[in-house]
GUZA-230376 format. One line per 8 residues: number of its first residue (from 1); their letters; for each residue y, z, x of N, C-alpha, C. Coordinates in nm, 2 decimals, always signed. Each point is the difference from the previous one (the first is absolute). Layout:
# GUZA-230376
NUM> A> Y/Z/X/Y/Z/X/Y/Z/X; ...
***
This chain:
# GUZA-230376
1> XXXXXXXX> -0.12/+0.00/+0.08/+0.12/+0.00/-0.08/+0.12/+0.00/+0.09; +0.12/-0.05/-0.04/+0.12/-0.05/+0.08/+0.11/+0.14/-0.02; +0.06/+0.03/+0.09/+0.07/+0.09/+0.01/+0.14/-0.02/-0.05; +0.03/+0.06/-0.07/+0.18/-0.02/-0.07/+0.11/-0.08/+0.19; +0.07/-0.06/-0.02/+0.09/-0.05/+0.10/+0.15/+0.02/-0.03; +0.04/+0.12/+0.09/+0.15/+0.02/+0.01/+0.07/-0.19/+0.00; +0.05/+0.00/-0.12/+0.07/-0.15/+0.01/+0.15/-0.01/-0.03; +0.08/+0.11/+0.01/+0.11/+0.00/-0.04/+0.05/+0.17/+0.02
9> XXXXXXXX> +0.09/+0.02/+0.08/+0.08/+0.09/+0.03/+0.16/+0.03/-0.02; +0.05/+0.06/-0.09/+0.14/+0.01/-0.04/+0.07/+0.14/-0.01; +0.10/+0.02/+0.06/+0.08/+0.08/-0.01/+0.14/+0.00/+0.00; +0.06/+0.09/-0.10/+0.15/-0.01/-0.06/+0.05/+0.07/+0.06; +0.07/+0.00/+0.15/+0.09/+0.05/+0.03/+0.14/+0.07/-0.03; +0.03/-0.05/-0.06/+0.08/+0.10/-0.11/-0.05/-0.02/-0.18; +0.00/+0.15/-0.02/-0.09/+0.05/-0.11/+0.10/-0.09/-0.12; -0.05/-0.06/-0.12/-0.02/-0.10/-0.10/+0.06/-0.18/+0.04
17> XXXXXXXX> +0.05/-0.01/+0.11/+0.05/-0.11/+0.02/-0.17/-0.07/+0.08; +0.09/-0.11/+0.06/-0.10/-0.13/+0.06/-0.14/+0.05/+0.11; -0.10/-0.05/-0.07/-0.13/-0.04/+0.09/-0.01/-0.06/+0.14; -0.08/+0.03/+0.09/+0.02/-0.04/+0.11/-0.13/-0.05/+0.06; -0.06/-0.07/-0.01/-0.13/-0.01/+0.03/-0.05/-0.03/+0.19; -0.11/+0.06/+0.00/-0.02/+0.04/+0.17/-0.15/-0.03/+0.00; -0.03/-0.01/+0.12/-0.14/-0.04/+0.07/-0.06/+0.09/+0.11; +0.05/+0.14/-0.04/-0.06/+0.10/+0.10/+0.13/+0.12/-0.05
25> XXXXXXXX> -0.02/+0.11/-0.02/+0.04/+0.16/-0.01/-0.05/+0.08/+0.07; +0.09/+0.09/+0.03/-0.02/+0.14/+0.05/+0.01/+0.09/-0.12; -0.07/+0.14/+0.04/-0.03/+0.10/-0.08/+0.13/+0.09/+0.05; +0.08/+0.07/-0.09/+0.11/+0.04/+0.05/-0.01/+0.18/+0.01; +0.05/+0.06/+0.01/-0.03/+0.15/-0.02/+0.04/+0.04/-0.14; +0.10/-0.05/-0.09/-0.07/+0.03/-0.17/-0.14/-0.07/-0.03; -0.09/-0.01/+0.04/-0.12/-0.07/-0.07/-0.02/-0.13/-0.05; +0.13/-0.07/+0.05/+0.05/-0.15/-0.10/+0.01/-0.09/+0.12
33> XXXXXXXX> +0.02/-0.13/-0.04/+0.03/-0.13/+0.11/+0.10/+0.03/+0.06; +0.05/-0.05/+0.10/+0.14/+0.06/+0.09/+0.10/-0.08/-0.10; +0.10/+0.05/+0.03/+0.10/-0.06/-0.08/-0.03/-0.06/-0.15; -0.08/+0.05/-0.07/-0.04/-0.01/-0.12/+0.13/+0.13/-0.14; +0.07/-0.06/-0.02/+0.08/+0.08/-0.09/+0.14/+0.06/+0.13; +0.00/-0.03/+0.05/+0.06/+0.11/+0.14/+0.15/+0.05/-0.08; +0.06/-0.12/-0.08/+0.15/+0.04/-0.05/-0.03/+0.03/-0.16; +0.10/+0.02/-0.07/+0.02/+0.00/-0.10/+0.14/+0.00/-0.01
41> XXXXXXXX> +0.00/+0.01/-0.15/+0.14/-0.01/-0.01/+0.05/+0.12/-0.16; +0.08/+0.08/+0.05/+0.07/+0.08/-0.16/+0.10/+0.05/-0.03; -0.02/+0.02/-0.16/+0.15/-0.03/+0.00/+0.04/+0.17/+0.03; +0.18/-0.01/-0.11/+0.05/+0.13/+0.02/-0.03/+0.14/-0.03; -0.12/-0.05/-0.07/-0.05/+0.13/-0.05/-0.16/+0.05/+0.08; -0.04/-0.10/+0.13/-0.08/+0.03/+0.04/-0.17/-0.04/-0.02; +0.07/-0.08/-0.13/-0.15/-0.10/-0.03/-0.03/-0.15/+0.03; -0.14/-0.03/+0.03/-0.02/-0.13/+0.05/+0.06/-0.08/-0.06
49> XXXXXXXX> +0.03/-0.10/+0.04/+0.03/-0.14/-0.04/-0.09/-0.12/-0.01; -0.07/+0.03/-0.11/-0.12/-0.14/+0.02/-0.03/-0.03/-0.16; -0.06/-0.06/+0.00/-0.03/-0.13/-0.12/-0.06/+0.09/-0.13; -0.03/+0.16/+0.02/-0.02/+0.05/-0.10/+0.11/+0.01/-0.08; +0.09/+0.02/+0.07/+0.12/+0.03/-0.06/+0.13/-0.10/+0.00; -0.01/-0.09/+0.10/+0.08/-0.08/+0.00/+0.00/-0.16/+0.01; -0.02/-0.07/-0.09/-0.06/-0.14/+0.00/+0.09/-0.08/+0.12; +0.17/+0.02/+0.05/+0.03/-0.09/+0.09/-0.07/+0.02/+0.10
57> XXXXXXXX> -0.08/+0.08/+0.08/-0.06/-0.01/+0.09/-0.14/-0.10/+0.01; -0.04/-0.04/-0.13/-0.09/-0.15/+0.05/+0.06/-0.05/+0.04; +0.13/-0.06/-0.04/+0.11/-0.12/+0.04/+0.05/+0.00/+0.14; -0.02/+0.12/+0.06/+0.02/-0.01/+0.15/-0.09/-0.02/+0.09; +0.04/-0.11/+0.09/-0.12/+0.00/+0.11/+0.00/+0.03/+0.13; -0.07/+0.08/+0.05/+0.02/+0.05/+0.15/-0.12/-0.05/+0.10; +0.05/+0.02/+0.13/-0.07/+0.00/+0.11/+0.04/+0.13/+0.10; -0.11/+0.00/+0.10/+0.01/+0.11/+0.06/-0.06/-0.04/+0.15
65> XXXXXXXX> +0.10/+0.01/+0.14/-0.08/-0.03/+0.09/+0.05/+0.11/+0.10; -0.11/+0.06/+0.01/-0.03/+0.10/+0.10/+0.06/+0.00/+0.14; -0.07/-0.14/+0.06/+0.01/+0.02/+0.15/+0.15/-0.04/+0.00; +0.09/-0.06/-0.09/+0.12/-0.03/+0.06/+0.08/+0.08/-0.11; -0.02/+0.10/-0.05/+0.05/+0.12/-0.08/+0.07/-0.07/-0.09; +0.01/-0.09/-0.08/+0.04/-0.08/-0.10/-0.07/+0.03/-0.10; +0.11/-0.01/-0.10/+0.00/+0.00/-0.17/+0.05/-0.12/-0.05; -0.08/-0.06/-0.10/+0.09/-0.07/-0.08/-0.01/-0.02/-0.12
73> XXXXXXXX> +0.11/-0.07/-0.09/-0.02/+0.02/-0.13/+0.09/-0.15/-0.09; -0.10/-0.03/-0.08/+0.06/-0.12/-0.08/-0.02/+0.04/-0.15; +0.11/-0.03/-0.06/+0.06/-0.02/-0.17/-0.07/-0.08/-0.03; +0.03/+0.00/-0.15/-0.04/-0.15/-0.07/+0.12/-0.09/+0.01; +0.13/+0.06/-0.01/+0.09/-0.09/+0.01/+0.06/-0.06/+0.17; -0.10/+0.05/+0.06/+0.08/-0.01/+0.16/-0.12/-0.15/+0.09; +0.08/-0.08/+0.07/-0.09/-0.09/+0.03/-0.03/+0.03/+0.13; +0.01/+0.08/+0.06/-0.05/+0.07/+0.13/+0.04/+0.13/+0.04
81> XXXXXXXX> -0.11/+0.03/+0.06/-0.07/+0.17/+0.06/+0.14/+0.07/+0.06; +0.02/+0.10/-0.07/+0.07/+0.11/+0.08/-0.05/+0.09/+0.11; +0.03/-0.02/+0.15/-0.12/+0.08/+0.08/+0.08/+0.14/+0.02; -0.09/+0.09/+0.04/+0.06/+0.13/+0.08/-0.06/+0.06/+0.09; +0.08/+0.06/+0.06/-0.05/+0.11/+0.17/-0.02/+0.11/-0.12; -0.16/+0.03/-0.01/-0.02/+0.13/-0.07/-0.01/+0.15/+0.00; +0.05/-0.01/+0.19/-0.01/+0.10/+0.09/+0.16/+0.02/+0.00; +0.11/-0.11/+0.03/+0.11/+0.04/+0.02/+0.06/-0.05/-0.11
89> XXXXXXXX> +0.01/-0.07/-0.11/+0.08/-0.02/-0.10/-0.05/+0.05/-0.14; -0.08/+0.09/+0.01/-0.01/+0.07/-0.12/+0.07/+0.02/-0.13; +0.13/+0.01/+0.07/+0.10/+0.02/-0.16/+0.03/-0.16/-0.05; -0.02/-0.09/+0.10/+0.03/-0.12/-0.06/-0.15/-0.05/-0.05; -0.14/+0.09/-0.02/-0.07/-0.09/-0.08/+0.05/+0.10/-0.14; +0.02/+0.13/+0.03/+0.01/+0.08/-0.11/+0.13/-0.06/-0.09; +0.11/-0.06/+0.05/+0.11/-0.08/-0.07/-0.05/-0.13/-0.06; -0.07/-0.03/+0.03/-0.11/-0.15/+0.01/-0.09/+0.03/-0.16
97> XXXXXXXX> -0.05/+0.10/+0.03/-0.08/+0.06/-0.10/+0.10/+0.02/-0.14; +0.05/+0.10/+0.07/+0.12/+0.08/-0.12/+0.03/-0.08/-0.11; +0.08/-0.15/+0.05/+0.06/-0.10/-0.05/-0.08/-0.01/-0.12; -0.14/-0.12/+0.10/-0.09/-0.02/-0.06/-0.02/+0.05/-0.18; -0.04/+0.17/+0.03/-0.05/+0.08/-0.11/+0.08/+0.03/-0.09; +0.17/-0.04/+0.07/+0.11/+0.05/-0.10/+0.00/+0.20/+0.00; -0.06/+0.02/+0.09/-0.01/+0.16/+0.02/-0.05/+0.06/+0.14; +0.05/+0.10/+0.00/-0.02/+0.05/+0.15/-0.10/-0.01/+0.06
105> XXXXXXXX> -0.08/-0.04/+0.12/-0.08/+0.02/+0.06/-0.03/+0.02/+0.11; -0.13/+0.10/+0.03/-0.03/+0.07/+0.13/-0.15/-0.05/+0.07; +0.04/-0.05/+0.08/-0.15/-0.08/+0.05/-0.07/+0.10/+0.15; -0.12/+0.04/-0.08/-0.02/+0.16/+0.11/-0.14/-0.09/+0.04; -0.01/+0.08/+0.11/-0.12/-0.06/+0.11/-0.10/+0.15/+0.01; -0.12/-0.08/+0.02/-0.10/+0.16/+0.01/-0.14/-0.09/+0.04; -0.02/+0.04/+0.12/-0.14/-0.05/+0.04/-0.09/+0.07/-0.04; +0.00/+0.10/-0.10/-0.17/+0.06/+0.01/-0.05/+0.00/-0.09
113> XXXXXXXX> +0.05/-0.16/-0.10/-0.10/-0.05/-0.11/+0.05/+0.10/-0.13; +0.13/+0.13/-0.04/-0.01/+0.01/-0.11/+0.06/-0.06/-0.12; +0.07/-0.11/+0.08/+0.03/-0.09/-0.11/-0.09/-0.09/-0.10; -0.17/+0.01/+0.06/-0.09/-0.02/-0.12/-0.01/+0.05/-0.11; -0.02/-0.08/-0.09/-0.03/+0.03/-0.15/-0.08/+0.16/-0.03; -0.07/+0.00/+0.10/-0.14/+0.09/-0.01/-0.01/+0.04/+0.10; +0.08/+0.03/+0.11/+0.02/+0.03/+0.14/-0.13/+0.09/+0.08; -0.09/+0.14/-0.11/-0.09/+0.05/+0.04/-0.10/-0.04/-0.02
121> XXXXXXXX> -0.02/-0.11/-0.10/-0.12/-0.01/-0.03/+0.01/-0.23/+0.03; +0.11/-0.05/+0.04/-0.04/-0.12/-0.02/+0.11/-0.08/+0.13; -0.03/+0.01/+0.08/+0.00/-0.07/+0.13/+0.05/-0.16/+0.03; -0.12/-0.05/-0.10/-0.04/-0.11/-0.01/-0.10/-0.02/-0.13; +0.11/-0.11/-0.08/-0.09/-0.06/-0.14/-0.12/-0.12/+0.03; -0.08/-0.02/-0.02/-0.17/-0.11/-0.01/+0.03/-0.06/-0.13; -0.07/-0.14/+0.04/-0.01/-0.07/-0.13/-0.07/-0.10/+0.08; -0.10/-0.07/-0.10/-0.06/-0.12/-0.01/+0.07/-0.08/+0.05
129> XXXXXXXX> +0.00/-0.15/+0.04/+0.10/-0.15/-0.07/-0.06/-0.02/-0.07; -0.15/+0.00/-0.06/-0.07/-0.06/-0.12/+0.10/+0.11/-0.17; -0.01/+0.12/+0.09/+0.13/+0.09/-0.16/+0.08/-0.04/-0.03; +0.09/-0.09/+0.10/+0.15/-0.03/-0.01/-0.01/-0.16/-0.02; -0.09/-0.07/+0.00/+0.00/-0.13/-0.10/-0.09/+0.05/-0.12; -0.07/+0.07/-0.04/-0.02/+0.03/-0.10/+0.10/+0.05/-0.12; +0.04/+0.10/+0.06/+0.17/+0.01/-0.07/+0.09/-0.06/-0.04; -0.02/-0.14/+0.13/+0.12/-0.15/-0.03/-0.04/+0.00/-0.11
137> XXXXXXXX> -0.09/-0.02/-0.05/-0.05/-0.10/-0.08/+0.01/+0.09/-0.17; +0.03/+0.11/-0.01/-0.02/+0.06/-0.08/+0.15/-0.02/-0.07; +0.11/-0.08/+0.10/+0.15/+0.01/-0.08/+0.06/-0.15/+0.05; -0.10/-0.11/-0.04/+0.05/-0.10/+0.02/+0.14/-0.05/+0.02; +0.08/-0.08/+0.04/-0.03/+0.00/+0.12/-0.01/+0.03/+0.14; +0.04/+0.13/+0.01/-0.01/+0.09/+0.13/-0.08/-0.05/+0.07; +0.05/-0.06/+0.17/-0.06/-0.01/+0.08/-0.07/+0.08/+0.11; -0.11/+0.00/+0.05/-0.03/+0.13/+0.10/+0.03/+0.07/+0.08
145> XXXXXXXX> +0.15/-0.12/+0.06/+0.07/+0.09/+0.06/+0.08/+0.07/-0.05; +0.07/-0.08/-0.13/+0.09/+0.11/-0.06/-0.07/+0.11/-0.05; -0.13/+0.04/-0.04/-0.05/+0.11/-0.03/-0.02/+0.10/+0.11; -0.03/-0.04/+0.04/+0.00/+0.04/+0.19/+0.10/+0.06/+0.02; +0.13/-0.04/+0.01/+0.19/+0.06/-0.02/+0.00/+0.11/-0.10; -0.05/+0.00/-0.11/-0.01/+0.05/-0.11/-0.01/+0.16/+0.06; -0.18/-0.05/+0.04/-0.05/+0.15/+0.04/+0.03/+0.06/+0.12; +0.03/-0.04/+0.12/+0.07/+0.05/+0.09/-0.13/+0.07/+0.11
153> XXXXXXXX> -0.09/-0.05/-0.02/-0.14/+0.07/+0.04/+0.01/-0.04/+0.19; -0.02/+0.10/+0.08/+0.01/+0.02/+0.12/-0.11/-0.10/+0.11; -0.18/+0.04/-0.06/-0.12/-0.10/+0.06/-0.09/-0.05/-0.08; +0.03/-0.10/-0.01/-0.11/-0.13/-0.09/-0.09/-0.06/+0.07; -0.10/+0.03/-0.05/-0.16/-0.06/+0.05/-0.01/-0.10/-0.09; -0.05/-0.10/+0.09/-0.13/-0.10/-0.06/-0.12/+0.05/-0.02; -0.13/-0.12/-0.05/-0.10/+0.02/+0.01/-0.09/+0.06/-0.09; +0.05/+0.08/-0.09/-0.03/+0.15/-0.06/+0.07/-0.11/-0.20
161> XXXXXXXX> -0.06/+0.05/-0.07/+0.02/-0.05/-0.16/+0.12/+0.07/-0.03; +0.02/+0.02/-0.12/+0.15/+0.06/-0.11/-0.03/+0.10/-0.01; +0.10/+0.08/+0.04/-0.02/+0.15/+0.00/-0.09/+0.11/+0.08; -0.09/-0.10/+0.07/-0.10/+0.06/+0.10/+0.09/+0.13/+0.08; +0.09/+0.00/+0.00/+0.08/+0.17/+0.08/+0.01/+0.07/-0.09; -0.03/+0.02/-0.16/-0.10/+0.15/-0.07/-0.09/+0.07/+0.08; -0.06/-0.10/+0.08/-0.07/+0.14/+0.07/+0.06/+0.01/+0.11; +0.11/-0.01/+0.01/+0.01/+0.09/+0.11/+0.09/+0.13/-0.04
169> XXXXXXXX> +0.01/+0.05/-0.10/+0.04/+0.14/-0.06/-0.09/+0.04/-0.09; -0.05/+0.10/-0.05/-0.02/+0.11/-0.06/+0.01/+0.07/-0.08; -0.05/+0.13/-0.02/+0.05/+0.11/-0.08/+0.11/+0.06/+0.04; +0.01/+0.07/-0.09/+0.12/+0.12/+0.06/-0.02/+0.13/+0.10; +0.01/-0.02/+0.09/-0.02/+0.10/+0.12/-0.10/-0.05/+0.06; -0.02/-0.14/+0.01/-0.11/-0.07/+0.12/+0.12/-0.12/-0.01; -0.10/-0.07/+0.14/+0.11/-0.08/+0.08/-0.10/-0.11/+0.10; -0.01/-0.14/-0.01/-0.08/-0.11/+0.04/+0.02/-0.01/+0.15
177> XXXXXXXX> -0.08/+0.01/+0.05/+0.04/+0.03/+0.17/-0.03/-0.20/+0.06; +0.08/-0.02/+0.02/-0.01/-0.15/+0.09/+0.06/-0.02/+0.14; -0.04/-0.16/+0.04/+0.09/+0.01/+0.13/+0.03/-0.12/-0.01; +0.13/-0.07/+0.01/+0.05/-0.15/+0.07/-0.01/-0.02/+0.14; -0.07/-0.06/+0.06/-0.04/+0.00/+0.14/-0.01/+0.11/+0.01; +0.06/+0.06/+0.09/-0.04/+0.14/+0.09/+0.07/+0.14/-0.05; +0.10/-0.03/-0.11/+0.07/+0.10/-0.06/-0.04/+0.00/-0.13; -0.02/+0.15/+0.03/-0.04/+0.10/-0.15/+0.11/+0.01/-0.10
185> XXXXXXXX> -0.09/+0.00/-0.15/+0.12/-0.01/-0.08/-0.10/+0.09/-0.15; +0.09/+0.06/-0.06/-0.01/+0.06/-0.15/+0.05/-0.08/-0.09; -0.11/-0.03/-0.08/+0.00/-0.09/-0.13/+0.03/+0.14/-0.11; +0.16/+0.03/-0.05/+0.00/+0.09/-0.08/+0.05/+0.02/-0.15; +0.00/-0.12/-0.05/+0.05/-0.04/-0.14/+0.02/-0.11/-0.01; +0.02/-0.03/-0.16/+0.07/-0.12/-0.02/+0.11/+0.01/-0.01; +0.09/-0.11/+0.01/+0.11/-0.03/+0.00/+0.09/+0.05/-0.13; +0.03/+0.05/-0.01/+0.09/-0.04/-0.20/+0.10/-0.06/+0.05
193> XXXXXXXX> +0.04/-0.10/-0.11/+0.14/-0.06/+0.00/+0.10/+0.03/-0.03; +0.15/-0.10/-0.01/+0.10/+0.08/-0.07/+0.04/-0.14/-0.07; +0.09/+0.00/-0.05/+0.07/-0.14/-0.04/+0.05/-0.09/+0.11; +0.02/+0.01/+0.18/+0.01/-0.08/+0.04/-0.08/-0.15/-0.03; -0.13/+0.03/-0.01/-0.10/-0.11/-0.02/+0.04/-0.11/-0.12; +0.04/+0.02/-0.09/+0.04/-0.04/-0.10/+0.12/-0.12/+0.01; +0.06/+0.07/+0.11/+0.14/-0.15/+0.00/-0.04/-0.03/+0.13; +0.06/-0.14/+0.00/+0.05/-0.13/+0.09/+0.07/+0.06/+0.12
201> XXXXXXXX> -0.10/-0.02/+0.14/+0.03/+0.07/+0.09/+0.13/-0.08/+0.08; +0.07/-0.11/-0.10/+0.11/-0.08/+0.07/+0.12/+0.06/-0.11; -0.07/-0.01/-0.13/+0.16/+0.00/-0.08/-0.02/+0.13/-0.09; -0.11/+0.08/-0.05/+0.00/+0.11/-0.01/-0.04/-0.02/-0.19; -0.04/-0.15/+0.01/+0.00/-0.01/-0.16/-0.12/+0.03/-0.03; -0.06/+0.10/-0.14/-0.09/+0.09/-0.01/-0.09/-0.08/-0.10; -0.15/+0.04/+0.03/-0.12/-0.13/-0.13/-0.02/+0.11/-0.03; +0.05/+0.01/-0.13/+0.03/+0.08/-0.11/-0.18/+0.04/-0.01
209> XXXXXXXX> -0.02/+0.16/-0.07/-0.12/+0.04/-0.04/-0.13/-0.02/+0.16; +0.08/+0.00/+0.09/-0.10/-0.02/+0.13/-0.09/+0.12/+0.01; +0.04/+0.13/+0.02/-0.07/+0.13/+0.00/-0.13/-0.03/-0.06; +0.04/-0.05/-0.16/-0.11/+0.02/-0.09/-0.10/-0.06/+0.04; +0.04/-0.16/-0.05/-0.09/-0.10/+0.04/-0.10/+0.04/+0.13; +0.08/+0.01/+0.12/-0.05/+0.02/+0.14/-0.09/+0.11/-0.02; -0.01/+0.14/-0.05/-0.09/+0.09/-0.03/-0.11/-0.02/-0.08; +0.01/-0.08/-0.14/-0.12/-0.08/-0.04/-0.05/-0.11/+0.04
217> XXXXXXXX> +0.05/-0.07/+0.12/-0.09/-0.07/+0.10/-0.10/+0.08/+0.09; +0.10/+0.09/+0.09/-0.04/+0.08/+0.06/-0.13/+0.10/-0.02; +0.00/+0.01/-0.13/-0.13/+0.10/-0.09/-0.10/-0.06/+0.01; -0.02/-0.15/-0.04/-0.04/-0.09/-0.03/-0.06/-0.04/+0.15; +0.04/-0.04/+0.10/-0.06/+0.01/+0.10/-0.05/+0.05/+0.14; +0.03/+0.15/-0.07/-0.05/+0.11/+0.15/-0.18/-0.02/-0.02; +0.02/-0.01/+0.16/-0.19/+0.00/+0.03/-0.06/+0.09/-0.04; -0.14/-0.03/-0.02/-0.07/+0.13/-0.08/+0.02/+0.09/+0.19
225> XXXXXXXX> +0.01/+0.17/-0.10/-0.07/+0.10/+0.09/+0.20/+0.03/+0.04; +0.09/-0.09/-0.05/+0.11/+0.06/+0.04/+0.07/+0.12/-0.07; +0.07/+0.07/+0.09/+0.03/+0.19/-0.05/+0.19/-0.06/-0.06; +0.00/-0.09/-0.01/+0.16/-0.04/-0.10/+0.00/+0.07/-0.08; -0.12/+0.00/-0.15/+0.07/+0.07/-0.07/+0.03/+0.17/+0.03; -0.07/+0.01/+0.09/+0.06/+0.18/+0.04/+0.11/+0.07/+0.00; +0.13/-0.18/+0.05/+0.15/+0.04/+0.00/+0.06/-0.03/-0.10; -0.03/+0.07/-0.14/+0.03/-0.01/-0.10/+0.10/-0.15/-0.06
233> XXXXXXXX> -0.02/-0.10/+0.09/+0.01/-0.12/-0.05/+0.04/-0.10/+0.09; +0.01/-0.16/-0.04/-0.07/-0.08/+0.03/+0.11/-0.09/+0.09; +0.16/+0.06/-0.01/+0.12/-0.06/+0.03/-0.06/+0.02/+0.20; -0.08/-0.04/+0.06/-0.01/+0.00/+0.13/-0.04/-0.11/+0.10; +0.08/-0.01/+0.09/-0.07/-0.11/+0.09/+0.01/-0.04/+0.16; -0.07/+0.04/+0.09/-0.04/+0.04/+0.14/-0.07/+0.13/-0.03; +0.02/+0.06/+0.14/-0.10/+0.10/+0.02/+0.12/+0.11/+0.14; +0.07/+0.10/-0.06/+0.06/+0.07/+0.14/-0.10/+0.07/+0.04
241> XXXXXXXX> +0.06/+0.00/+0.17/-0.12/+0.04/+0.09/+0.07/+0.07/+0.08; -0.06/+0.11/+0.08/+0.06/+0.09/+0.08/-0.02/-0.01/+0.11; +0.04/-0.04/+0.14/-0.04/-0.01/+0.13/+0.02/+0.14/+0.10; -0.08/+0.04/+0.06/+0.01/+0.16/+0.03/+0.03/-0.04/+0.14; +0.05/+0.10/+0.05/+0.06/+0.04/+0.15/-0.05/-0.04/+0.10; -0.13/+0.00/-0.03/-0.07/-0.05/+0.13/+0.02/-0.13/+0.00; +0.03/-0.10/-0.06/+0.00/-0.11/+0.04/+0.16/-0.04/+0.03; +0.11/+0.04/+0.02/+0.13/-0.01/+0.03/-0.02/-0.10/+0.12
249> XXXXXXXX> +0.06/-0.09/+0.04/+0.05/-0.06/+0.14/-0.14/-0.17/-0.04; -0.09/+0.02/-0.09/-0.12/-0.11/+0.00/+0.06/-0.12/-0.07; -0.04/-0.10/+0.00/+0.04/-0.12/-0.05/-0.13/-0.05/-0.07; +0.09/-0.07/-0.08/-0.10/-0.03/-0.13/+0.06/-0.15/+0.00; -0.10/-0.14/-0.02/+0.07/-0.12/-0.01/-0.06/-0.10/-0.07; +0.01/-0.14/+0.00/-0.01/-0.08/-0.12/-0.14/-0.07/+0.09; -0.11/+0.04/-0.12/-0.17/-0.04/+0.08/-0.10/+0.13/+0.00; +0.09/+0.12/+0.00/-0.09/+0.06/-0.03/-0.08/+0.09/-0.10
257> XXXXXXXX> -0.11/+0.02/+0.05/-0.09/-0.02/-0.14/+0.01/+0.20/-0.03; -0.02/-0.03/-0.17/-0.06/+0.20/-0.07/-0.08/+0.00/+0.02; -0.02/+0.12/+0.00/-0.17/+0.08/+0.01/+0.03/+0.12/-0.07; -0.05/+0.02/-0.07/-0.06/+0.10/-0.13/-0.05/+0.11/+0.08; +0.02/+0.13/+0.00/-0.09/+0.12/+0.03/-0.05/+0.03/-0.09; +0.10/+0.08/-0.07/-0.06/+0.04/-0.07/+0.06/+0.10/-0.13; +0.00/+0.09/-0.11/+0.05/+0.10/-0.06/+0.02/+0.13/+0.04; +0.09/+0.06/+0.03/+0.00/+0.13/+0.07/+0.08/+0.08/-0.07
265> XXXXXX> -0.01/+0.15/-0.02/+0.15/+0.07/-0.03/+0.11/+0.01/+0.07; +0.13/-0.03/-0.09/+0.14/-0.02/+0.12/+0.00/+0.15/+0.09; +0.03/-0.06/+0.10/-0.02/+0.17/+0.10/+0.10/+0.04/-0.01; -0.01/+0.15/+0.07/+0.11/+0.10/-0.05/+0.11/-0.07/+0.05; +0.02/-0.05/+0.08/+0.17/+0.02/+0.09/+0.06/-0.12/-0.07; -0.08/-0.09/-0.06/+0.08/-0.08/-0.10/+0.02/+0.05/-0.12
***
């Protein structure tokens, strides 16, 4: 039997804006890809700024480059990239931003991964590619990649059928022990969603009644032996996973294959 294949690697450098796609990560010391969520952005009152709450932020598009400390950011109405020194002009991305939102903003940096969704328990989200054209297909005409944008899912395997990452979570208070090449990883829930999934990862326009529909698909085709309905319902899709301490500084990249251990109880220090 063929082994699932790491085929796709992504991470959002700054939390709800633009995807970045990569061919090799490091494991960071929050438990997450390096530079995976590293910025965010909030407002005056101290809350995120992302798509739960704020639809102009589909409409914006970013890039993020590391080695040359560069930010950048494009409008819909703008016909070329605004770049920035993200180390020394800070207040000019935060004026950049500000504009943008029509309201104040503060773009904070934090390498140790708590700007995930699920920061203790989800590292890194799993999914199929066979889930995410399954999905396409469920909201014509959504293409795979736009579904793909949609969900914002961190490592996509080939190889493996729809939904085949049910097993890699559990009950409640057990935890699916795997490895991507050489780094260990906790398979420890499903995903729930929010309304980002629902709108247009360019213009923010929403297919009306998506939750629903998508949860009576979703019922409809979890593999036998999967523990879904355990999380009292069916609005879910990846798998967050927890990467533990020991594997900090390892690299994980595009080719390599899962391996299944096994079901364990989550250990204490997680």
């Amino acid at each position: 039997m063929s082994l699932p294949i790491l085929q796709k690697i992504t991470i959002h450098p700054i939390k709800a804006l633009s995807g970045q796609t990569l061919q090799e990560a490091f494991i960071s010391e929050g438990g997450c890809l390096l530079h995976d969520r590293e910025f965010a952005m909030f407002d005056v009152h101290g809350k995120y700024v992302n798509g739960k709450a704020n639809p102009l932020v589909h409409r914006l598009h970013s890039s993020v480059d590391f080695e040359r400390k560069m930010m950048s950011f494009k409008a819909p109405t703008e016909s070329s990239w605004n770049e920035f020194d993200f180390e020394n002009d800070l207040p000019k991305v935060e004026s950049y931003l500000s504009d943008y939102f029509r309201e104040p903003i503060k773009l904070v940096r934090d390498k140790t991964g708590r700007f995930l969704d699920v920061p203790d328990n989800g590292g890194v989200t799993v999914v199929s590619a066979e889930s995410l054209r399954s999905a396409a297909t469920w909201f014509p005409p959504l293409s795979v990649d736009e579904t793909r944008r949609r969900f914002r899912v961190t490592l996509e395997f080939d190889g493996v059928s729809a939904f085949w990452e049910d097993q890699l979570f559990s009950g409640k208070g057990h935890c699916v022990e795997f490895k991507v090449g050489d780094v260990s990883v906790y398979g420890m829930s499903p995903c729930a969603r929010c309304v980002v999934p629902s709108r247009n990862p360019d213009t923010a326009e929403v297919l009306p009644a998506f939750q629903k529909a998508f949860s009576e698909k979703r019922k409809a085709t979890q593999p036998l032996g999967s523990k879904l309905k355990d999380y009292g319902h069916h609005y879910h899709f990846s798998v967050n996973c927890l990467i533990p301490p020991s594997e900090v500084g390892k690299k994980i990249k595009v080719g390599d294959e899962l391996f299944i251990l096994g079901e364990k109880l989550i250990p204490g220090e997680i």
